[in-house]
N, C-alpha and C positions, 0 to 999 in steps of 0.2 A: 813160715808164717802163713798164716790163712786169714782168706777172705770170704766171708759169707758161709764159711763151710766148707770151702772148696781152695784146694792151692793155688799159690797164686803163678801165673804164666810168666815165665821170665823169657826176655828176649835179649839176643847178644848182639851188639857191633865191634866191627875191625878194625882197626884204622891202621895201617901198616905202611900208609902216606910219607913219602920223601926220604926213602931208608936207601936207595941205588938199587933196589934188587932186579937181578938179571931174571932169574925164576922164580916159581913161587910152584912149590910144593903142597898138596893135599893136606899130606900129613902134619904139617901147621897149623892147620885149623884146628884140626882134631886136637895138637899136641897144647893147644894155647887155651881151649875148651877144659880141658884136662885137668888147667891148673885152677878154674874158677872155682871156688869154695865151694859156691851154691851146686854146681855139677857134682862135686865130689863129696857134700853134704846129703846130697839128695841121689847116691849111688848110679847117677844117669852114664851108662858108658862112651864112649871117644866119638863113635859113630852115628850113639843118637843127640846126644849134646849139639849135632851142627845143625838139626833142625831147629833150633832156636835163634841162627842167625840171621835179622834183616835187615842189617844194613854192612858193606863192605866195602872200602874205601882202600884203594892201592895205586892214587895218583902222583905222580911226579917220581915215577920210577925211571926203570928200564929195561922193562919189562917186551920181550919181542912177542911173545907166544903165551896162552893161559890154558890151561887144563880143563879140558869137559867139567869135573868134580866141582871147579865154583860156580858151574851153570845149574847145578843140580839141586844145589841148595833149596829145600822145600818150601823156604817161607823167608826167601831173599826178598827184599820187597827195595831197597837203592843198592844201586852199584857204582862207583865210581872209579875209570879206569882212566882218568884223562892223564895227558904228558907223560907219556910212555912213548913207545918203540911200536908196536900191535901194528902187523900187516894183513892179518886178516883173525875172523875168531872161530875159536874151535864148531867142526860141526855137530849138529844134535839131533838125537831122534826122538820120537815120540813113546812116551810109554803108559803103559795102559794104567788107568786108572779107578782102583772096584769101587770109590761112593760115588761119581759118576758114572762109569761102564763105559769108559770110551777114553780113546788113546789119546794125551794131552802133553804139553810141553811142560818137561821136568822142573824150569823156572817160571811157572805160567804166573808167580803172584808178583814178579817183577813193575813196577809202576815210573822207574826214576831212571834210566842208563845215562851215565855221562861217556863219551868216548873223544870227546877232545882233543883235539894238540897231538894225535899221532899219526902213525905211516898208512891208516888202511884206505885199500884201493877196490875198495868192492863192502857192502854186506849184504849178511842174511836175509832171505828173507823169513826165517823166523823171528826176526825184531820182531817185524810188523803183524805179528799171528800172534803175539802174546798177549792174553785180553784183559791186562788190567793198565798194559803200560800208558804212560800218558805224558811222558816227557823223554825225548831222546836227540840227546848233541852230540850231531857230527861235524860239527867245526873244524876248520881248519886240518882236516884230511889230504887225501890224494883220490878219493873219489870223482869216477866220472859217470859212474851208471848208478841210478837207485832201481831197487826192484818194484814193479807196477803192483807188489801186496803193498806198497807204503800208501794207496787208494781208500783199501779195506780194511788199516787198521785198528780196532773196532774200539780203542780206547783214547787214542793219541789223539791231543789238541797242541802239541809243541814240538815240531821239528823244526831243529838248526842246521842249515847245511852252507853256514856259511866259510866262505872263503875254501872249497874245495875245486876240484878241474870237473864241474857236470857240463856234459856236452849238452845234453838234452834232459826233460822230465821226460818219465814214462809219460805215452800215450796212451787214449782208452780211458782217460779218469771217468768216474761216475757223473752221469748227466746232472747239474744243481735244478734244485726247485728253488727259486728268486721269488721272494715275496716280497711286494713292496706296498708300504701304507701311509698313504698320505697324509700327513697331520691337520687337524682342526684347524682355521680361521682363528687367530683371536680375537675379542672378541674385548671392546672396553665396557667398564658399568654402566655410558648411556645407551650401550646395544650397537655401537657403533664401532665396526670391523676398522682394524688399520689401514686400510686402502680407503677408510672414506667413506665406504657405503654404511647408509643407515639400516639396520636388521634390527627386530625385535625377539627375532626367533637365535634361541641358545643352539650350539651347534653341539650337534650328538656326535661325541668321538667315536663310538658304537659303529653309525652309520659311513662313515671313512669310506671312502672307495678304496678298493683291493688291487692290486693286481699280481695274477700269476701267470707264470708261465714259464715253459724247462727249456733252459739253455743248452744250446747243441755244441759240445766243444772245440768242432770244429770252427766253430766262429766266434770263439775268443780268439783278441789278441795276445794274451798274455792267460799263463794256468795260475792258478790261486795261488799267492803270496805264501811264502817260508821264511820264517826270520833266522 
């Protein structure tokens, strides 16, 4: 079918959720790709077929270990590996990229990791170098160090790291700019403020007093909240 003139993009998900699997082989992807109509309607071979997967769900396994190959996945965009076995995740390097010209992470369109409910005692810090993610649960781990990239990474507004062993947060976070802005007076319809005073003059939210000023972290008591 066509849209506009133009094919239309199919995208694939996994769900291989609550099956007991100990491993999980490559070659599944490709072999499960293989059998979709639309792949083998549209002659796309084993290999290119898995650039079409963005979403992968492989929770409530039993899963110890996972293979570089699901990191690679070009247009992975959720992952969900939670209530598994996982003690730590495969490592990864960067590989160069010709429509930008610079070396970049093979799952860089990653936006969703779940990691939940299992054994790991450490991670990457490639998590936190991936620039679109923006949601990452480490829950209920065995973690006691995050790595100090979890500061700079340039997409994430959701980390969970509850109920793991952190001894400490990285040190060193980036200094906050605290703006604070004082709200208007109100103000009733005879011009007269709730405290009493009589005013004829409407108060300009505009005009607000400001204040800035950059917090040095060593003089926090407490680093910014993680739920």
């Amino acid at each position: 079918r066509k849209d506009h003139g133009r094919p239309r993009v199919k995208t694939g998900a996994v769900d291989w959720s609550g099956l007991q699997l100990k491993t999980l082989d490559p070659a599944w992807l490709q072999d499960a790709f293989a059998a979709a109509m639309f792949f083998r309607l549209q002659g796309i071979s084993n290999a290119k077929a898995l650039g079409f997967v963005t979403s992968v769900t492989l929770g409530h396994n039993r899963l110890s270990s996972l293979p570089p190959e699901l990191f690679q996945l070009p247009r992975l965009s959720v992952l969900n590996l939670s209530n598994n076995r996982l003690v730590d995740l495969p490592p990864l390097e960067r590989c160069y990229c010709e429509s930008t010209c610079s070396y970049e992470w093979p799952c860089r369109g990653l936006t969703k990791v779940t990691l939940s409910r299992n054994c790991l005692v450490s991670v990457p810090e490639y998590l936190f170098e991936l620039p679109l993610l923006s949601s990452l649960d480490l829950s209920h781990n065995s973690i006691k160090h995050l790595p100090l990239a979890m500061w700079s990474a340039p997409k994430l507004y959701l980390l969970n790291c509850s109920h793991n062993q952190l001894e400490a947060v990285p040190s060193n976070w980036p200094t906050l700019e605290l703006r604070v802005v004082r709200p208007p007076t109100p103000v009733t319809p005879q011009g007269k403020s709730r405290g009493g005073n009589s005013s004829n003059k409407q108060p300009n939210p505009t005009a607000s007093p400001r204040f800035s000023s950059t917090l040095d972290p060593s003089q926090q008591p407490h680093p910014p909240a993680m739920s």
